[in-house]
C-alpha positions in Angstrom: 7.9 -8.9 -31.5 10.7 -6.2 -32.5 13.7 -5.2 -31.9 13.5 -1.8 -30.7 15.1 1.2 -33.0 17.8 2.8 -31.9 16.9 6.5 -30.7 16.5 8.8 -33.2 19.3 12.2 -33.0 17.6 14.2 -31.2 15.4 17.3 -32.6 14.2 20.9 -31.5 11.7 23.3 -30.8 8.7 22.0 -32.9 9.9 18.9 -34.3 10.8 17.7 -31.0 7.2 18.7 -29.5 6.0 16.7 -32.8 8.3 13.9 -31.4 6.8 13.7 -28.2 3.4 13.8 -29.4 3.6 10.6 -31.8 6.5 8.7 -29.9 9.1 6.6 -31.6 8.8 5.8 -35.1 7.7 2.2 -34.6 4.6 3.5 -32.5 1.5 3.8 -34.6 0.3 7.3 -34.9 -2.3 7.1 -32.2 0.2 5.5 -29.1 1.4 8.7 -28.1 -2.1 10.4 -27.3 -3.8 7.0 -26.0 -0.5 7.0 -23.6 -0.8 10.6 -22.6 -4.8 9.9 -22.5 -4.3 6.9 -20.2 -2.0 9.5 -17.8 -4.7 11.8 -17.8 -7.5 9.6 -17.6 -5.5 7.6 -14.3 -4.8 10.6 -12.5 -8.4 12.2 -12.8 -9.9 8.6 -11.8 -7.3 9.0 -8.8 -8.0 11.9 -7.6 -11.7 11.7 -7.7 -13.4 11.9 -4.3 -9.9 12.3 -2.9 -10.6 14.2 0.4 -13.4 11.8 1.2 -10.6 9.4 2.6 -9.8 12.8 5.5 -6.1 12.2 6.7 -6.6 8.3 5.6 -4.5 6.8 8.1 -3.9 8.5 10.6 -0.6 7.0 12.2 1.2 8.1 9.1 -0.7 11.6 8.9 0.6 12.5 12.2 4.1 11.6 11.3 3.6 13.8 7.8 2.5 16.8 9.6 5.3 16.6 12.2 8.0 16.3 9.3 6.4 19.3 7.9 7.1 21.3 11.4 10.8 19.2 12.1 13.5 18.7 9.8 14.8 15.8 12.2 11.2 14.3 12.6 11.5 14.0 9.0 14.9 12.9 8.4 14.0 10.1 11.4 10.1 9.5 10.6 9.1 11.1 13.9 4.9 10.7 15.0 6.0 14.2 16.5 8.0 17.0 15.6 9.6 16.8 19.3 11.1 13.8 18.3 9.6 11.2 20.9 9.4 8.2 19.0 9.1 6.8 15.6 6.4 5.1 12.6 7.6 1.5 13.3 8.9 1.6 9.0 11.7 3.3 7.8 10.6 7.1 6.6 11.3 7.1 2.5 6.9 7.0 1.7 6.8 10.3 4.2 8.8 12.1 2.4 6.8 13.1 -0.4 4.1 13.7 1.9 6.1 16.1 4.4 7.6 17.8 1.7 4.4 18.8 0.7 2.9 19.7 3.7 5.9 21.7 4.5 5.1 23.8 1.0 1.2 23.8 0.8 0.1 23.3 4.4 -1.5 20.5 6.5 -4.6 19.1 4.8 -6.2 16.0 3.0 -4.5 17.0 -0.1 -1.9 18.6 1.0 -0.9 14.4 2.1 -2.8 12.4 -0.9 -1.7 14.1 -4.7 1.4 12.4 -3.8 0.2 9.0 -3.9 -1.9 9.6 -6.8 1.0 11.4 -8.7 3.0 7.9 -7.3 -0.3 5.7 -8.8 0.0 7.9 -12.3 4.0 7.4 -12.3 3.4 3.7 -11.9 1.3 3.3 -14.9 3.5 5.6 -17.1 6.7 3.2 -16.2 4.9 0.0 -16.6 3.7 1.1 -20.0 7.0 2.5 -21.3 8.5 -1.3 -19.3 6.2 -3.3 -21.7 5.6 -1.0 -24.5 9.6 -0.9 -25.7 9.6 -4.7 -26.5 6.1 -5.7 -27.0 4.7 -2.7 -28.6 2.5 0.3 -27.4 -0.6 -1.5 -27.7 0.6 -4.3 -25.1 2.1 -1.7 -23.1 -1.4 0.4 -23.0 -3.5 -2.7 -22.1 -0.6 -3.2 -19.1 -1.2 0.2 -17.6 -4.8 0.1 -18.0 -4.9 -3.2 -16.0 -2.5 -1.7 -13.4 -5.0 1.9 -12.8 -8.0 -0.3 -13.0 -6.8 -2.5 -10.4 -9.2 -2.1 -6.9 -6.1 -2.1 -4.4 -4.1 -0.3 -6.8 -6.8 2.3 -6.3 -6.9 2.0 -3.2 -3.4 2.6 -2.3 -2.8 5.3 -4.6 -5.1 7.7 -2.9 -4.1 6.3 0.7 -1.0 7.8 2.5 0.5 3.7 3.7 4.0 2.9 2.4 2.4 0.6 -0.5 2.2 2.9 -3.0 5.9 3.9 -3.1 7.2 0.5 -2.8 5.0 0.0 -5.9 6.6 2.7 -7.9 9.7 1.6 -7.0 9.4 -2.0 -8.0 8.1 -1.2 -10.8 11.1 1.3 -11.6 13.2 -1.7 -10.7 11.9 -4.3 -13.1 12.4 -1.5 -15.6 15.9 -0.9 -14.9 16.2 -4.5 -15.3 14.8 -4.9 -18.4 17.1 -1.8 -19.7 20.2 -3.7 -18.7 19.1 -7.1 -20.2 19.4 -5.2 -24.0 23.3 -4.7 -23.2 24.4 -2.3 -24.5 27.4 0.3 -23.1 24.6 1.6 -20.5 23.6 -1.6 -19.8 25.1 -1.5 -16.4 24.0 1.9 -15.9 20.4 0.6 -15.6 21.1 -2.2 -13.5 23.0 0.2 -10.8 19.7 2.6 -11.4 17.3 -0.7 -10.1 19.7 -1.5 -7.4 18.9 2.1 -6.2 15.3 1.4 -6.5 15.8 -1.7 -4.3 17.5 0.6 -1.9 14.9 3.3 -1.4 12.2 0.7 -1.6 14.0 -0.6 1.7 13.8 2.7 3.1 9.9 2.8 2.6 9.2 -0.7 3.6 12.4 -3.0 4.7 12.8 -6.0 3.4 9.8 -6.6 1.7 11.5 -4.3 -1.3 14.1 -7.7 -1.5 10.9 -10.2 -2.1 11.7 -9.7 -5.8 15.4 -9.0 -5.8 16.5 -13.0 -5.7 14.7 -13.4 -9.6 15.7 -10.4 -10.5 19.3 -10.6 -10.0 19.3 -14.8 -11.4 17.4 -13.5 -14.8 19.9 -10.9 -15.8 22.8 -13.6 -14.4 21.4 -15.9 -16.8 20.2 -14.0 -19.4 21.7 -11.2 -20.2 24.7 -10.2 -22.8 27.7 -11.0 -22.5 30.2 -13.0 -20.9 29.7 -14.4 -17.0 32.0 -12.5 -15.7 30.9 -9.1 -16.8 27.3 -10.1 -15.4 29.2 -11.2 -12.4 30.7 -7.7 -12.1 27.3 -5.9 -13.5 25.5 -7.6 -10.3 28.2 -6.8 -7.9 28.2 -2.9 -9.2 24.0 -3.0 -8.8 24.2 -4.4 -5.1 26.8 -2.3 -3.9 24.1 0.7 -5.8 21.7 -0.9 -3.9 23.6 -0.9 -0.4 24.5 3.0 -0.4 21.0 3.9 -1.3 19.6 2.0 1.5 22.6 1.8 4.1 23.7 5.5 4.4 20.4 6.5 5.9 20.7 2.8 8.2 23.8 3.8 9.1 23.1 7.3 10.7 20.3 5.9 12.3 22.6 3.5 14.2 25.4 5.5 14.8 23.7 8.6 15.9 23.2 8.9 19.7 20.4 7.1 21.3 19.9 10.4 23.6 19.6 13.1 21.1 17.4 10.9 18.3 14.0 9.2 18.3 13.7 6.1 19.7 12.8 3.6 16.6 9.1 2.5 16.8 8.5 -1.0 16.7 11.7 -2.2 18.2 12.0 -3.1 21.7 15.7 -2.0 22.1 15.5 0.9 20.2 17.2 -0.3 17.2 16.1 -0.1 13.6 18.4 -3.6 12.6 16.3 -5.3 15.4 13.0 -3.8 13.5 14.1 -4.4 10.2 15.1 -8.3 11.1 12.1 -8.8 13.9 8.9 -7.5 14.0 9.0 -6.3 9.9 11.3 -9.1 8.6 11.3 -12.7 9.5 8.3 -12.0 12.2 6.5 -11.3 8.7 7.1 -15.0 7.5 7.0 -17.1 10.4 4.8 -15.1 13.2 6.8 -14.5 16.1 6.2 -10.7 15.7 7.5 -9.5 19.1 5.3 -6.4 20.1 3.2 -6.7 17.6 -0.6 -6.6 17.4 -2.1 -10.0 19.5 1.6 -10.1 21.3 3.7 -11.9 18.9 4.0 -15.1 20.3 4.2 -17.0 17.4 2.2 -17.9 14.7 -0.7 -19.6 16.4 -4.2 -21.0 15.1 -4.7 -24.3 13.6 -3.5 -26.3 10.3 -2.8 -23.6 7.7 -4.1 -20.8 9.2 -2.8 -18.4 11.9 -3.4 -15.3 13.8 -3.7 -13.3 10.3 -6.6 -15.8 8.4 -6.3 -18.9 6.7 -2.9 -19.6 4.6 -1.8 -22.0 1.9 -2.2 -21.6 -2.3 -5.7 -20.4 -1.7 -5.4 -17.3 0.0 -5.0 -14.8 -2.9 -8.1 -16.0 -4.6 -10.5 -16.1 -0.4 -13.3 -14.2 0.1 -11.3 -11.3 1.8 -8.5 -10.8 -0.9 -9.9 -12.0 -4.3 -11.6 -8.5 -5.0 -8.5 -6.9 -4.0 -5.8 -8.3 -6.8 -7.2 -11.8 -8.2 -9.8 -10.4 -11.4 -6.9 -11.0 -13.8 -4.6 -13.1 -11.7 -5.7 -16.4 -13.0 -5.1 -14.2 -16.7 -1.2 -13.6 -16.0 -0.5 -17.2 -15.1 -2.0 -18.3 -17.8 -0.4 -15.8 -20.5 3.0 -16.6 -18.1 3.1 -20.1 -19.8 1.6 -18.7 -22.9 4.8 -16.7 -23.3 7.3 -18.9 -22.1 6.1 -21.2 -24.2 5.9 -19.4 -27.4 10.0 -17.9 -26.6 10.8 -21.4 -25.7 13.5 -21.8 -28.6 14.6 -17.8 -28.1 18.3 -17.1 -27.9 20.0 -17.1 -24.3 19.6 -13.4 -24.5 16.1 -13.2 -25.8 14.3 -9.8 -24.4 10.9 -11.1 -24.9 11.8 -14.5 -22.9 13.6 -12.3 -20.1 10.6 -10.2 -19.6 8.5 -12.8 -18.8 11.2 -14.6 -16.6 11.3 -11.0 -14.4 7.8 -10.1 -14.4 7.0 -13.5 -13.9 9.5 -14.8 -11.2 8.5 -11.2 -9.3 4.9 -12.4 -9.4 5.7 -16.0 -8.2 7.7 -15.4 -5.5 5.3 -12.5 -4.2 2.7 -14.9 -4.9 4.2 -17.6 -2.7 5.3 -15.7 -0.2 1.9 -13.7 0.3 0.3 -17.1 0.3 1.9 -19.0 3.7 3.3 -15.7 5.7 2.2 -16.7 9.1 2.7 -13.2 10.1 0.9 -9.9 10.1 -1.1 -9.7 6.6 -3.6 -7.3 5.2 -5.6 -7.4 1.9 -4.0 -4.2 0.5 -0.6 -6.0 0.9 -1.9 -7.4 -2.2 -0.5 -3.6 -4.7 2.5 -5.1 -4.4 1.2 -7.9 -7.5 -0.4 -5.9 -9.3 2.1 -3.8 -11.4 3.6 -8.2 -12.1 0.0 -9.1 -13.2 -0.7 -6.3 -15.6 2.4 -6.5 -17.4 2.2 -10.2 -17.8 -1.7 -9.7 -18.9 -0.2 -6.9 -21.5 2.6 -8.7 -22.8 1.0 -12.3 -22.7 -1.8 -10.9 -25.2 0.0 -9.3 -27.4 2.5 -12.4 -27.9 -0.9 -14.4 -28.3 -2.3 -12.0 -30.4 0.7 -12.0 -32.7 1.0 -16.0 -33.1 -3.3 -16.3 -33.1 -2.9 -18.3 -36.7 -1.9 -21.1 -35.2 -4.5 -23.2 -33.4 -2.7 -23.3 -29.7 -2.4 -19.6 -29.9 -5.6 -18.5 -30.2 -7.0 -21.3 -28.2 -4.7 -20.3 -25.2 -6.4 -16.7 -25.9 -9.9 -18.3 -25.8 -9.3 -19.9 -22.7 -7.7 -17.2 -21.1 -11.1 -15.0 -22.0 -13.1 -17.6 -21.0 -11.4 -18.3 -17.7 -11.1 -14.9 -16.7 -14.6 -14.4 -17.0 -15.8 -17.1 -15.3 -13.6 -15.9 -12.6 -15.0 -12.5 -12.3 -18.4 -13.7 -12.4 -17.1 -15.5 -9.1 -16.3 -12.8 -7.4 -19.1 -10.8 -8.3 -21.1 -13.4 -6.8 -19.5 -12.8 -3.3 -21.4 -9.2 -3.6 -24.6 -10.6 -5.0 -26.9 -7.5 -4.0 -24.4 -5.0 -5.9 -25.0 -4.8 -9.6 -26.2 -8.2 -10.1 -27.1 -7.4 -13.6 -22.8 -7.2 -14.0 -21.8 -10.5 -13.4 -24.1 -12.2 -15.9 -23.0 -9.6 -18.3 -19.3 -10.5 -18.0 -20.2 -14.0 -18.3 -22.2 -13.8 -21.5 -19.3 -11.3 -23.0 -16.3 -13.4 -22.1 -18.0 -16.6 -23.4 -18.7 -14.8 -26.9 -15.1 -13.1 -26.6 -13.6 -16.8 -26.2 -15.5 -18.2 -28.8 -14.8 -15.4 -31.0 -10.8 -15.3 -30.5 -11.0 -19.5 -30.9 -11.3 -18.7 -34.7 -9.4 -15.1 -34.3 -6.6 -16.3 -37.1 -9.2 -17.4 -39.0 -11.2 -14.7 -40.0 -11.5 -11.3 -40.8 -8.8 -9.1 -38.5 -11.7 -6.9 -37.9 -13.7 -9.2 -36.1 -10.6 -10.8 -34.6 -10.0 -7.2 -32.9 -13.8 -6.7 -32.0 -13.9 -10.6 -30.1 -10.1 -9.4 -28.4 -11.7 -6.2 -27.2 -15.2 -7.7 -25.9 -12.8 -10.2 -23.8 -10.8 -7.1 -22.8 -14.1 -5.6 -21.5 -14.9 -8.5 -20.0 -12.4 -8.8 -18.1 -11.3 -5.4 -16.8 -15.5 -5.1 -16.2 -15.4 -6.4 -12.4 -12.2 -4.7 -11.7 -13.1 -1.4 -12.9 -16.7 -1.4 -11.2 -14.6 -2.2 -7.8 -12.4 0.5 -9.1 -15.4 2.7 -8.8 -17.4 1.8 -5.8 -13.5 2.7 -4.8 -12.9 5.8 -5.5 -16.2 7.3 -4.6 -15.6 6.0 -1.1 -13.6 7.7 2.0 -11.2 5.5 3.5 -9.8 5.8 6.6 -7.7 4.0 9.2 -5.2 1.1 9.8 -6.9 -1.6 7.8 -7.9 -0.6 4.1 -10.1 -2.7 1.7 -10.9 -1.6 -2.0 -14.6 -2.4 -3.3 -18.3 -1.9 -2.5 -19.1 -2.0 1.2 -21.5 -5.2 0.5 -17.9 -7.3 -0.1 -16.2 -9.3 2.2 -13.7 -7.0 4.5 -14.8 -4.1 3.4 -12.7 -1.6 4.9 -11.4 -3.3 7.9 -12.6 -1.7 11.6 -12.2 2.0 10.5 -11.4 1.4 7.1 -14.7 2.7 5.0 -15.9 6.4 5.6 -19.4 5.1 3.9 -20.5 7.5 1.3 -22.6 10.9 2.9 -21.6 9.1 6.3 -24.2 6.0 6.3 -22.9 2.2 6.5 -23.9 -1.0 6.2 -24.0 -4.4 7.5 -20.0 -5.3 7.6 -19.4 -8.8 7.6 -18.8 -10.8 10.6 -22.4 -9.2 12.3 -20.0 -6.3 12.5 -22.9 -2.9 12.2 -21.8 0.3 10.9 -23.6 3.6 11.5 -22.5 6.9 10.7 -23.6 10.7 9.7 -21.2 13.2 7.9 -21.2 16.9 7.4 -18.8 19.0 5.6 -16.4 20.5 7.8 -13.8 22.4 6.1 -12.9 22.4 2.4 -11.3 19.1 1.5 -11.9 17.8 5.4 -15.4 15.9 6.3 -17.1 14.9 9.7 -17.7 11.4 10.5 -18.9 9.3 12.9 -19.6 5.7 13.4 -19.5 3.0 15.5 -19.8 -1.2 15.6 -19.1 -4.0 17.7 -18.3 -7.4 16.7 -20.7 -9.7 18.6 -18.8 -12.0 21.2 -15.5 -10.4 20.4 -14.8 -11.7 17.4 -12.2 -10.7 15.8 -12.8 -9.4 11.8 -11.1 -10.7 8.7 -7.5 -8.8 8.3 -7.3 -9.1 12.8 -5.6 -11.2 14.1 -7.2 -14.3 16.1 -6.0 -13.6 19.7 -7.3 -9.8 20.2 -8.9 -9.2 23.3 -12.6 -10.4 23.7 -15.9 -8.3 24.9 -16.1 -6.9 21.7 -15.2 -4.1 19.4 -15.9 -0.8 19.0 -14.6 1.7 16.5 -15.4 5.3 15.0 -14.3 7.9 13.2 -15.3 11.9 14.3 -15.0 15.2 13.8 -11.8 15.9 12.1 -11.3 13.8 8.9 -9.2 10.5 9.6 -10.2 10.0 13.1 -11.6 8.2 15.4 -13.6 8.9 18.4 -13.9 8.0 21.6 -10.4 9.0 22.7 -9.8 5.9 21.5 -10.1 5.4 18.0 -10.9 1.8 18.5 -8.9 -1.2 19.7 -7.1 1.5 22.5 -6.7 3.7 19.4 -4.6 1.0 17.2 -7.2 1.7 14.6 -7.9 4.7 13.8 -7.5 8.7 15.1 -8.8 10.1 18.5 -11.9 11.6 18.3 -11.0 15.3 19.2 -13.4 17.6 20.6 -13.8 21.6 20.8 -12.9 21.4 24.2 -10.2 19.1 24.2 -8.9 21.0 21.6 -8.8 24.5 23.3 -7.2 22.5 26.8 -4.5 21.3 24.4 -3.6 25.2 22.8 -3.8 27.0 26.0 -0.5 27.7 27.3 0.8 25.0 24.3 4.2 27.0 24.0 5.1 26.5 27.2 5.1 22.5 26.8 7.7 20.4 24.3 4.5 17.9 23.9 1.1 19.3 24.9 -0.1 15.5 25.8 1.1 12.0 25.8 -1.2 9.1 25.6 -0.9 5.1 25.0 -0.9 4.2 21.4 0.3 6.5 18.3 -3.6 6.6 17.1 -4.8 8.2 19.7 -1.8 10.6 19.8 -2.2 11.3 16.3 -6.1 12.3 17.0 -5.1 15.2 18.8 -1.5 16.0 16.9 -3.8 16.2 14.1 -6.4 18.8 15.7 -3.6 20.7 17.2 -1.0 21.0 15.3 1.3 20.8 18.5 3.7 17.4 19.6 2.0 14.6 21.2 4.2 11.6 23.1 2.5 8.6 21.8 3.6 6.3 24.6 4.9 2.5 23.4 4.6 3.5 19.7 1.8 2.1 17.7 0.6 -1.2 19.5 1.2 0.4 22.8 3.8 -1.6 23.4 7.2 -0.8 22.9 9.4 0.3 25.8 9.3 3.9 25.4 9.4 6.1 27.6 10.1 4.0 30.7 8.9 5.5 33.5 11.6 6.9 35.1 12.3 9.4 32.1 8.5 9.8 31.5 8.6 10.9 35.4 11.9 13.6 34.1 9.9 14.6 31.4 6.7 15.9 33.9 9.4 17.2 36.5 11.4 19.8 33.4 7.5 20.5 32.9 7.8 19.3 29.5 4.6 17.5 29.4 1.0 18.8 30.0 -1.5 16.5 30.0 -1.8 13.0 30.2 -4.6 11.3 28.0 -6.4 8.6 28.8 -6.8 5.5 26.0 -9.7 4.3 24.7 -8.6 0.9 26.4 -8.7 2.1 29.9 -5.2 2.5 31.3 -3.8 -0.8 30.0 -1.2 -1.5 27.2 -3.3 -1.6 24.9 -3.9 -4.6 22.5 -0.3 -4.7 21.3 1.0 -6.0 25.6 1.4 -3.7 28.4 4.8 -2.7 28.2 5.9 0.4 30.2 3.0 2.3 29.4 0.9 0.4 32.1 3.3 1.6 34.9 3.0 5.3 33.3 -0.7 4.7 33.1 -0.8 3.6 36.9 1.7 6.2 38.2 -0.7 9.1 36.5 -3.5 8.1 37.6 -2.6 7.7 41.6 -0.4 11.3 41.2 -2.3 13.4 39.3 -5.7 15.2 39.3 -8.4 13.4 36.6 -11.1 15.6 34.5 -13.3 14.7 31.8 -12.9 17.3 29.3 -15.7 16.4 26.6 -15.8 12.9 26.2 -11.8 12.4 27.3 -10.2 11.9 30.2 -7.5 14.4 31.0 -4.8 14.7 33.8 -3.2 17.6 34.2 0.6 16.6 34.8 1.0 19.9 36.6 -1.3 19.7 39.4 -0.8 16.7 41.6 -3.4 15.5 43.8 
């Protein structure tokens, strides 16, 4: 463990090229390529397969393509470019998106390189995080943990708001660590995290502040300095942090409630009520009014709720332990390992203050993922994963360093061993998928423990061949899930990473099996599907299940409507079918026909939306396959307040509207509560003229019965 040079003045033309290739001085000669290798190597794994996943989730897709068409649908986050209503987050993880639909067109692509180019900047700032005081090789085995993580995977190839908030925590802890060197830029780097924290609000509320309380005590504590500079320093970061995130908060607010959007997810059309309700405290303790189930509070029985099971446990179950936990039990471990080894360390010790801000940032993620009562899905889990490979990376190399003495390189034994054990685990929850695996990663990690037991001991040779067969060991599940990842579509509201056989796989919606046949989902939930190419970079889906006696799945919540479910995915990539999509469309895309298709162009440019339906996923169906607005009534449950009926009835009268769709729900609220959709539901059908135009029911809102 090293101080870190000072940068070298700086060089030209080929010397600085020379530079770049070998990194700092201090790097061994091979770093710089294995870094640039690891880059490469994460990207390609990335973008493998990439347009199996269609437009992924479509809720987000839609809102993408109408930023692409609107400047103020993507300043706002629109679902259309007409400006009806908004995603129910702040619009920060479109923006990448929009802006490059807006240059390259609509299209799988066009939507997903971002997230990948997000998943590759993730491992490059992680590595350059834990590489400046722990060395290039602990900085290397940090990002390879991060790319070979299944949700990490997952979410950086999938167009959800996880992967930026990623990034940007991980920028974050970075600009942390910068400022706890001192320095005269120290301060500089702590303002650039607070602007992190502030655009990490602006992709995902207050989620982005789960970290910011250790964070901010860390750098009080320990960095240079006396208190009151680090008083000041903290007071200069926040303020950072309140003009990145509160000038776009602000506009919102003050801008006209008639000339804007109204804000998704609200149910008084503010984005404070949003940010505070339904995707801030309604997160922790249930009471999530309008959300999926009704938000009544947090409901089920002793530790558990609407959302599964809670308590210490829940990061390790059968739904989320193939998503995040392969090396989780590793970074706790190699958290005390480190602590305890930079026990005696100076007050302003970098190596001790890494650990305190990677590991507080895991903890208190950890705890908080753990007994949220509210809304809570397995790929939730990304957000741990950039804490648990840097603690993984910088635990081992601290080990690795001290391995002479007994307690080191028995804590590096166990650590092997324990990890192992653990992935054998969880490959036994997929028994019929490569069972030839899980013995093998047993046999290696018991060999790699044994072998790092008597590391400082012998030979460094076979010291480094027993620390890379328990490195192999344990990234050997992950990186198989990794895989069976990548070579998978995805698609719809609820994501899982790993092989179909696991538990959750996919969610209702979520897995686009590969060439279009599924499997037996758990829960007696059957999935059955057929795929043909469509369009470069877009597929053609279909499938369909029902969970017997209306069970809910795992990742839905307990009080969904009973009689069962059905779900598919059709003939534009990313959506469902049925005119529903599933659920009333709260799943997944509208299934959108040829014919439905041409009814919604003709004449299009005479209508500000060409249809409106209940739920944004079945209004993104159709804004998807035409390219034209469409008013997704009450949002994405169904069930905010928007339009009411009296200026949904202005709307048909200017002749603003064309058709009305019907949802895959019947005319209902859908599964989120009726709200005023029900009475624009009602009003449509008793007014206006119903036709089945291929598989949907249209009315035409200018011909009245």
């Amino acid at each position: 463990m090293t101080t870190p040079n000072p940068a070298a003045p700086a060089a030209r033309g080929s010397d600085r090229l020379a530079r770049f290739w070998r990194g700092r001085t201090e790097d061994a000669p091979w770093a710089r390529p294995a870094f640039l290798g690891l880059l490469a190597a994460t990207g390609l794994l990335y973008l493998w397969n990439l347009s199996a996943s269609g437009y992924a989730n479509s809720f987000y897709s839609a809102a993408v393509q109408a930023g692409g068409e609107s400047w103020k649908a993507f300043f706002f986050g629109s679902l259309d470019a007409a400006n009806a209503i908004t995603v129910d987050k702040p619009p920060a993880a479109l923006w990448p998106m929009a802006l490059s639909v807006r240059l390259f067109g609509l299209g799988s692509w066009q939507i997903l390189v971002p997230e990948v180019l997000m998943g590759v900047a993730s491992v490059g700032v992680l590595y350059a995080a834990v590489r400046r005081r722990f060395g290039a090789g602990a900085g290397l085995i940090a990002g390879l943990v991060l790319a070979l993580t299944p949700v990490a995977a997952l979410m950086f190839r999938f167009n959800n708001p996880d992967a930026l908030l990623a990034l940007l925590m991980t920028v974050a802890a970075y600009g942390v660590l910068r400022a706890l060197e001192g320095g005269p830029g120290a301060v500089k780097w702590l303002m650039g995290a607070g602007v992190a924290f502030g655009f990490a609000f602006l992709a995902k509320t207050l989620q982005a502040f789960l970290i910011l309380p250790p964070l901010a005590l860390v750098y009080a504590v320990c960095a240079p300095g006396g208190l009151g500079r680090r008083i000041r320093d903290l007071a200069l970061a926040g303020l950072a942090l309140l003009v990145s995130a509160g000038w776009w908060v602000a506009l919102v607010e003050l801008w006209p409630a008639s000339s804007r959007p109204y804000v998704g997810g609200s149910q008084n059309n503010s984005f404070l009520e949003l940010t505070f309700g339904y995707n801030g405290l309604g997160r922790i303790n249930g009471n999530e009014t309008g959300s999926v189930g009704g938000g009544g509070g947090p409901g089920g029985g002793a530790g558990g709720g609407r959302w599964g099971e809670t308590g210490i446990g829940r990061m390790f179950n059968d739904a989320v332990g193939g998503q995040i936990s392969w090396l989780l039990p590793a970074a706790l471990l190699l958290l005390v390992a480190g602590l305890v080894v930079t026990r005696r360390a100076p007050r302003t010790d970098t190596a001790r203050s890494a650990f305190l801000v990677w590991g507080g940032a895991l903890l208190i993620t950890l705890a908080v993922f753990s007994f949220m009562a509210g809304i809570f899905h397995e790929y939730y889990t990304i957000a741990l994963a950039p804490y648990v490979a840097a603690l993984v990376g910088m635990g081992a190399s601290v080990l690795w360093e001290e391995r002479t003495r007994f307690a080191a390189s028995a804590a590096l034994a166990v650590t092997a061993a324990v990890t192992a054990w653990w992935a054998w685990t969880l490959l036994g929850r997929t028994p019929d998928w490569l069972p030839w695996l899980r013995w093998t990663v047993l046999v290696a990690g018991a060999v790699a423990a044994l072998g790092l037991l008597v590391s400082g001991r012998v030979d460094r040779r076979l010291g480094l061949a027993a620390a890379g067969l328990g490195l192999a060991a344990g990234l050997a599940g992950p990186f198989a899930y990794t895989l069976a990842t990548v070579d998978t579509g995805h698609q719809g509201s609820i994501v899982t990473a790993g092989p179909s056989g696991g538990r959750g796989p996919g969610g209702f919606g979520g897995r686009m099996p590969e060439g279009g046949q599924g499997g037996q989902m758990p829960g007696g939930f059957d999935g059955q599907g057929q795929g043909q190419g469509q369009r470069q970079g877009q597929g053609q889906g279909q499938s369909q299940g029902r969970m017997p006696g209306g069970t809910p799945p795992q990742g839905m919540p307990q009080g969904m409507p009973q009689g069962g479910f059905q779900g598919s995915r059709g003939e534009r990539p990313g959506l469902g079918g049925g005119g529903g999509g599933g659920m009333g469309g709260l799943l997944n895309g509208a299934n959108v026909g040829a014919e439905a298709k041409a009814a919604l162009l003709k004449d299009a440019g005479s209508y500000t939306w060409v249809a409106a339906t209940v739920g944004a996923q079945n209004a993104a169906g159709y804004q998807l396959a035409t390219e034209k607005p469409v008013m997704a009534i009450g949002g994405f449950n169904g069930s905010d307040p928007s339009p009411a009926l009296a200026q949904f009835k202005q709307y048909v009268a200017e002749g603003k509207v064309h058709y009305f769709i019907g949802s895959g729900e019947g005319n209902g609220g859908g599964p989120g509560g009726p709200g005023g959709n029900s009475e624009i539901s009602t009003w449509v059908a008793a007014t206006f003229e119903k036709a089945t135009v291929g598989s949907a029911t249209f009315y035409d809102l200018t011909k009245e019965k």
